[in-house]
PAKOLVO-336268 format. One record per residue (C-alpha): residue number from 1; residue in three letters; x, y, z. Coordinates in pm, 1 decimal, m for minus. Example, Ala and Ser with C-alpha at 12.3 -4.5 7.8 and 13.67 -1.06 7.14 Angstrom:
ATOM  num  residuo      east     north        up
ATOM    1      ALA    1230.0    m450.0     780.0
ATOM    2      SER    1367.0    m106.0     714.0
***
This chain:
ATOM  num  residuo      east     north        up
ATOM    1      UNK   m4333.9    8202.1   m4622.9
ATOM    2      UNK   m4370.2    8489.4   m4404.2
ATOM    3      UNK   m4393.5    8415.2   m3981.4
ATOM    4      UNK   m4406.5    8743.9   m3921.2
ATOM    5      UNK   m4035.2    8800.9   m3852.1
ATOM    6      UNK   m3989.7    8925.3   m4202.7
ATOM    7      UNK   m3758.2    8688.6   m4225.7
ATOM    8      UNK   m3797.5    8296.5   m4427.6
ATOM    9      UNK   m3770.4    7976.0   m4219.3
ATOM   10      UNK   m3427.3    7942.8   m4407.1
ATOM   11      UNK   m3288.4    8335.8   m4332.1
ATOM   12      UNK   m3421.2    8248.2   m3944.9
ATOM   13      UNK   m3167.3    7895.6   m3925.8
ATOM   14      UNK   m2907.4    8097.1   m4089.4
ATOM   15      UNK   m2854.4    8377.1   m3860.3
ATOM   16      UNK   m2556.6    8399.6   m3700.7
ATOM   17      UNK   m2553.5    8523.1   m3351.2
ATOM   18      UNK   m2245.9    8686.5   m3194.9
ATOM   19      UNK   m2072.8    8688.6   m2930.0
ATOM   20      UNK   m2157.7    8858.1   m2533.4
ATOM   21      UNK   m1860.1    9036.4   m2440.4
ATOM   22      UNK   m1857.1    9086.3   m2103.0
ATOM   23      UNK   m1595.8    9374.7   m1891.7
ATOM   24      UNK   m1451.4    9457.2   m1621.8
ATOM   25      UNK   m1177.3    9693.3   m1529.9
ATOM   26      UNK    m840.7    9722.5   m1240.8
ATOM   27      UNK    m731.8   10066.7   m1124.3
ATOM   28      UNK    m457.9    9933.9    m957.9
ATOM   29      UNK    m107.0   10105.3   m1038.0
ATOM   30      UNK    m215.2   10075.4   m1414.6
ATOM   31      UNK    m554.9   10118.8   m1591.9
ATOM   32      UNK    m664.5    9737.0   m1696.8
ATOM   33      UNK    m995.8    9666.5   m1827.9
ATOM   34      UNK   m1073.3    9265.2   m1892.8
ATOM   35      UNK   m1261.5    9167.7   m2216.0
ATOM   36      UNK   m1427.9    8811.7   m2231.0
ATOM   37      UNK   m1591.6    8729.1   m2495.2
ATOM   38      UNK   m1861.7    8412.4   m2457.0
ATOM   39      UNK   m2036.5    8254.9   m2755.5
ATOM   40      UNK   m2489.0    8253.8   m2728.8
ATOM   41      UNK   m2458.0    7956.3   m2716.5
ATOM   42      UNK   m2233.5    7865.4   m2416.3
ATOM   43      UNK   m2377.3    8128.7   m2196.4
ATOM   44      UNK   m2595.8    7908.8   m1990.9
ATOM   45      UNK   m2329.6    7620.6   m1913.6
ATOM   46      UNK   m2082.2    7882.2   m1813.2
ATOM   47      UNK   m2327.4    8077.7   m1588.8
ATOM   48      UNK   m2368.7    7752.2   m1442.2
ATOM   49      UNK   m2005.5    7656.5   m1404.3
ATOM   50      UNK   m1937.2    7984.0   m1239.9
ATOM   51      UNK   m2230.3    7994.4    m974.6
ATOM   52      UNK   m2080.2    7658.1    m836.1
ATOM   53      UNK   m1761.7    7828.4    m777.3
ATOM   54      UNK   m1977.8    8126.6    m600.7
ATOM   55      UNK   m1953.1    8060.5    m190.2
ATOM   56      UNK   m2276.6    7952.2     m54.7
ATOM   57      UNK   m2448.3    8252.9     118.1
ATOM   58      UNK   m2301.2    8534.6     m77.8
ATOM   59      UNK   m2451.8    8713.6    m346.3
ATOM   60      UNK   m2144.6    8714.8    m578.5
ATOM   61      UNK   m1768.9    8647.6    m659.7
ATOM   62      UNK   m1564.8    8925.3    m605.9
ATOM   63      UNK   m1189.7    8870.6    m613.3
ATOM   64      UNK   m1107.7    9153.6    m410.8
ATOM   65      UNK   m1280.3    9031.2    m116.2
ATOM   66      UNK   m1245.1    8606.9    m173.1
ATOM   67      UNK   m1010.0    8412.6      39.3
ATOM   68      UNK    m716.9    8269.9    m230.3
ATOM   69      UNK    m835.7    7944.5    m219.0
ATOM   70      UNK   m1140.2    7998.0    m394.7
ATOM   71      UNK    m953.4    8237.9    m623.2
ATOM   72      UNK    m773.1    7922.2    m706.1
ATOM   73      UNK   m1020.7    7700.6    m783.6
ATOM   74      UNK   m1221.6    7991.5    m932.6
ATOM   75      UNK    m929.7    8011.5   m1199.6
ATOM   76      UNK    m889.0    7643.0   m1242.9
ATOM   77      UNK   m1306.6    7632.4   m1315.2
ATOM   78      UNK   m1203.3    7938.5   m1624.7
ATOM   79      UNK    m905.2    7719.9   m1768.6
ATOM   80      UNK   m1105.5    7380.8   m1754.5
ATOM   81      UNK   m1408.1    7587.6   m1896.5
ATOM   82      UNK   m1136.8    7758.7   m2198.4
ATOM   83      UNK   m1251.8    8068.4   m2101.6
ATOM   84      UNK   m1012.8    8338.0   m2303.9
ATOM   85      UNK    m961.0    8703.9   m2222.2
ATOM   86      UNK    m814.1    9034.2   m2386.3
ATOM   87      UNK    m640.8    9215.2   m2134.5
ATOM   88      UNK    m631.2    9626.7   m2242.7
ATOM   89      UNK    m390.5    9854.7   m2056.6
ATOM   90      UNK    m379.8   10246.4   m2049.4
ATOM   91      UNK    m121.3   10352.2   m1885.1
ATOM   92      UNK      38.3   10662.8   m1796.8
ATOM   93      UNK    m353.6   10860.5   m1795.0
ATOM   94      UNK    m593.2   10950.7   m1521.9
ATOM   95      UNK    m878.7   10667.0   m1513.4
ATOM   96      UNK   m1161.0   10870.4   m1676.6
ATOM   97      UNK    m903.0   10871.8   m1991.0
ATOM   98      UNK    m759.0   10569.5   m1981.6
ATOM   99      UNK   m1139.0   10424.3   m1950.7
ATOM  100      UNK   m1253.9   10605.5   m2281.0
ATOM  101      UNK    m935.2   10525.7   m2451.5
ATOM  102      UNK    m992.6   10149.2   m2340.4
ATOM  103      UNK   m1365.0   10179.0   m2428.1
ATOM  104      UNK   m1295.3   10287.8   m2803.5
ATOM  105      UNK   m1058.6    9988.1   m2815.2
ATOM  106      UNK   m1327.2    9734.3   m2670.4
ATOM  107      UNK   m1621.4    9840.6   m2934.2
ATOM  108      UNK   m1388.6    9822.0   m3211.0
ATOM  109      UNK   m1293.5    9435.6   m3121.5
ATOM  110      UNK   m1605.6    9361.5   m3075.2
ATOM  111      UNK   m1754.3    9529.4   m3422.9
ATOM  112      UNK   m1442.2    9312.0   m3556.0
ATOM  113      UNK   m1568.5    9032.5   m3420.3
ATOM  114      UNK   m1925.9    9070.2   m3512.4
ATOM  115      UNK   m2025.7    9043.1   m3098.6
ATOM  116      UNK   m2398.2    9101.1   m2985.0
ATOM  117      UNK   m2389.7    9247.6   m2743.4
ATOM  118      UNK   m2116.1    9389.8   m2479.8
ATOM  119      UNK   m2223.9    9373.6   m2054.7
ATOM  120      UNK   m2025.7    9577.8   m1753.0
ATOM  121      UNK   m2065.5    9600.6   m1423.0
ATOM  122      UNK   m2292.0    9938.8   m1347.9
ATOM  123      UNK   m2116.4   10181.7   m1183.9
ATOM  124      UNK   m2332.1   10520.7   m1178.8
ATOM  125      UNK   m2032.5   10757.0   m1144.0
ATOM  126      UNK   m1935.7   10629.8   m1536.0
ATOM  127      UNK   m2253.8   10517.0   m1690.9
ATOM  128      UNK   m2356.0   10817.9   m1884.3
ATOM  129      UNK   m1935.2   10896.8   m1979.4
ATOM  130      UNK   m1943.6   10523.8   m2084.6
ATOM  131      UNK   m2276.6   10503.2   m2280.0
ATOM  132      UNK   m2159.7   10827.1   m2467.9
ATOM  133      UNK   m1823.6   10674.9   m2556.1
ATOM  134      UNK   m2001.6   10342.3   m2686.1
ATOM  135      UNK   m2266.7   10527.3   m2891.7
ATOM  136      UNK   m1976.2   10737.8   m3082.7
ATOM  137      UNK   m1763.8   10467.0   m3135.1
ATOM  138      UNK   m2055.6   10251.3   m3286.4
ATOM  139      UNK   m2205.6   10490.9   m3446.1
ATOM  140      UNK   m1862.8   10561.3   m3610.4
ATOM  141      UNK   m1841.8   10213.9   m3713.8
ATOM  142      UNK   m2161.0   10171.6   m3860.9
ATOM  143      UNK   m2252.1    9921.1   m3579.3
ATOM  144      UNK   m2546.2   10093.6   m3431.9
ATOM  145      UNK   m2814.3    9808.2   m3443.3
ATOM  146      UNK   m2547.3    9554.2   m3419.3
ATOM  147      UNK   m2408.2    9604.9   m3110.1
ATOM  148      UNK   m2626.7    9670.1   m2799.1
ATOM  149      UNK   m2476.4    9691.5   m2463.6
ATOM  150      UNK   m2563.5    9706.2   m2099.1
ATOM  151      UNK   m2466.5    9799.4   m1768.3
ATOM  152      UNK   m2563.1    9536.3   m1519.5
ATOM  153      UNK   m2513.3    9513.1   m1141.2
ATOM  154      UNK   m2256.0    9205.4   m1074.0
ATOM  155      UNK   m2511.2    9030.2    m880.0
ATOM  156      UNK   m2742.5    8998.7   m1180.8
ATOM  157      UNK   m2477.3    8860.0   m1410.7
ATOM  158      UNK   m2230.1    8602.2   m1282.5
ATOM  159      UNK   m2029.6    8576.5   m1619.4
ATOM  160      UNK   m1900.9    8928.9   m1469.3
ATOM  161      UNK   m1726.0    8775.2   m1226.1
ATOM  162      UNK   m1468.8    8592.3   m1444.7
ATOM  163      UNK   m1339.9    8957.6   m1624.1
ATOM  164      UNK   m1336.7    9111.7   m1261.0
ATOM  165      UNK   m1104.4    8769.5   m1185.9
ATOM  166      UNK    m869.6    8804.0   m1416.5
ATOM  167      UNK    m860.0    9168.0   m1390.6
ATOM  168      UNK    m778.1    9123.1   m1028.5
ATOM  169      UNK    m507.4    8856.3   m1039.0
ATOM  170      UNK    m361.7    9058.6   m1390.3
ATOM  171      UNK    m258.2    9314.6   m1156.3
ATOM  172      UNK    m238.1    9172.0    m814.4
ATOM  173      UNK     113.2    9038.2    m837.7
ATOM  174      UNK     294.1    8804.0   m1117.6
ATOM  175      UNK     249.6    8526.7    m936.4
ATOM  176      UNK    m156.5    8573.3    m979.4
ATOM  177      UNK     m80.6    8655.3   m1330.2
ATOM  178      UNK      80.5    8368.3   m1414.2
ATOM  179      UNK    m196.1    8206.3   m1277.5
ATOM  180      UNK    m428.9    8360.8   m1529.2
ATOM  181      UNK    m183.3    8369.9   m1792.7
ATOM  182      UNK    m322.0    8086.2   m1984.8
ATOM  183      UNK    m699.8    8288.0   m2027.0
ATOM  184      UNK    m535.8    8589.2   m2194.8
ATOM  185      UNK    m505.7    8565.2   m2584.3
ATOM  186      UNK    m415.2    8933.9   m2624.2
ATOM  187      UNK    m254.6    9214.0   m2447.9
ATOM  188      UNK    m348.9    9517.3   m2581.3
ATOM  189      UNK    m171.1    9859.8   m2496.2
ATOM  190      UNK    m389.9   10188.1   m2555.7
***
C-alpha cells in the first residue's frame, strides 16, 4: 500500500534517522572547532534542558560573555544530560585553512556516522567558503541527499550553545578543560 510517500507502512517504521550534528569553532591560540552530535530523537528534551540553563532576559548562552557560575552549571546540565563532543584542532594554519581542513574532517564523521543533518552558527564572512567546502566533500562521498546542512543564527538554535561551550572552556585554560573533559570522546588533529 502506497500513502503517497512511495514508501510501504513497513519501509516508513523502518527508517532510520540520523543524527544533527551541531558546530561551533575557537580561534583562540589554536584553531578548535566543536562537533556534537544529538540523536532526532533527543533533540527536543535537550533544547529544553539547555534553555533552562539560558539567563532569564537574554537571548542566548554565549560562553564568552557568561559569568563562570553559569558556565558551571551550564557544564554540569551537558554531563548530567551525556552530552559527548569531538573536539578537531588545526593548528599551525591561518583560520580560513584550518576551517576548511576542519570542515572536510567534520562531513566525513558525519557521512561515517550516517548523521542528517549538520547546523553552525551563521557567520556571513564564511558562509559561501563553508557551503562550498561541504558540497565538495559530500559530493565526494556520495552523501549528497544524505546530508543537508544549515547555517543558523545562535539565537534560533540553542543546541548551538553547548559546541560554542565546550569550544570555549577547550581553550580557555586547563582548568576549564578539565571541566569539559568528560563531554569529549575524540580529539582529532587535522
Amino acid at each position: 500500500m502506497d500513502d503517497g510517500t512511495g514508501m510501504s507502512p513497513v519501509s516508513l517504521r523502518m527508517r532510520v534517522v540520523g543524527d544533527h550534528v551541531f558546530l561551533d569553532e575557537s580561534k583562540r591560540d589554536v584553531y578548535v572547532m566543536v562537533s556534537v552530535a544529538v540523536p532526532t530523537g533527543g533533540l527536543a528534551a535537550l533544547r529544553r534542558a539547555v534553555r533552562v540553563a539560558q539567563v532569564p532576559g537574554t537571548r542566548r548562552l554565549h560562553f564568552r560573555a557568561e559569568r563562570d557560575s553559569v558556565r558551571k552549571a551550564f557544564v554540569s546540565t551537558l554531563v548530567d544530560h551525556s552530552v559527548t563532543a569531538d573536539v578537531y584542532a588545526a593548528p599551525g594554519r591561518p583560520d580560513l585553512a584550518a576551517r576548511e581542513d576542519v570542515l572536510v574532517a567534520v562531513v566525513g564523521a558525519a557521512v561515517a556516522r550516517a548523521a542528517e543533518r549538520l547546523v553552525f552558527e551563521r557567520d556571513e564572512s564564511v558562509l559561501v567558503h563553508d557551503e562550498r567546502v561541504i558540497k565538495r566533500e559530500r559530493a565526494r562521498l556520495g552523501a549528497t541527499d544524505a546530508l543537508r546542512y544549515d547555517a543558523l543564527p545562535a539565537v534560533a538554535e540553542p543546541l548551538l550553545w553547548i559546541p560554542d561551550a565546550i569550544a570555549w572552556a577547550w581553550c580557555r585554560s586547563p582548568d576549564w578543560r578539565r571541566r569539559v573533559q568528560p563531554l569529549v570522546s575524540t580529539v582529532v588533529t587535522v
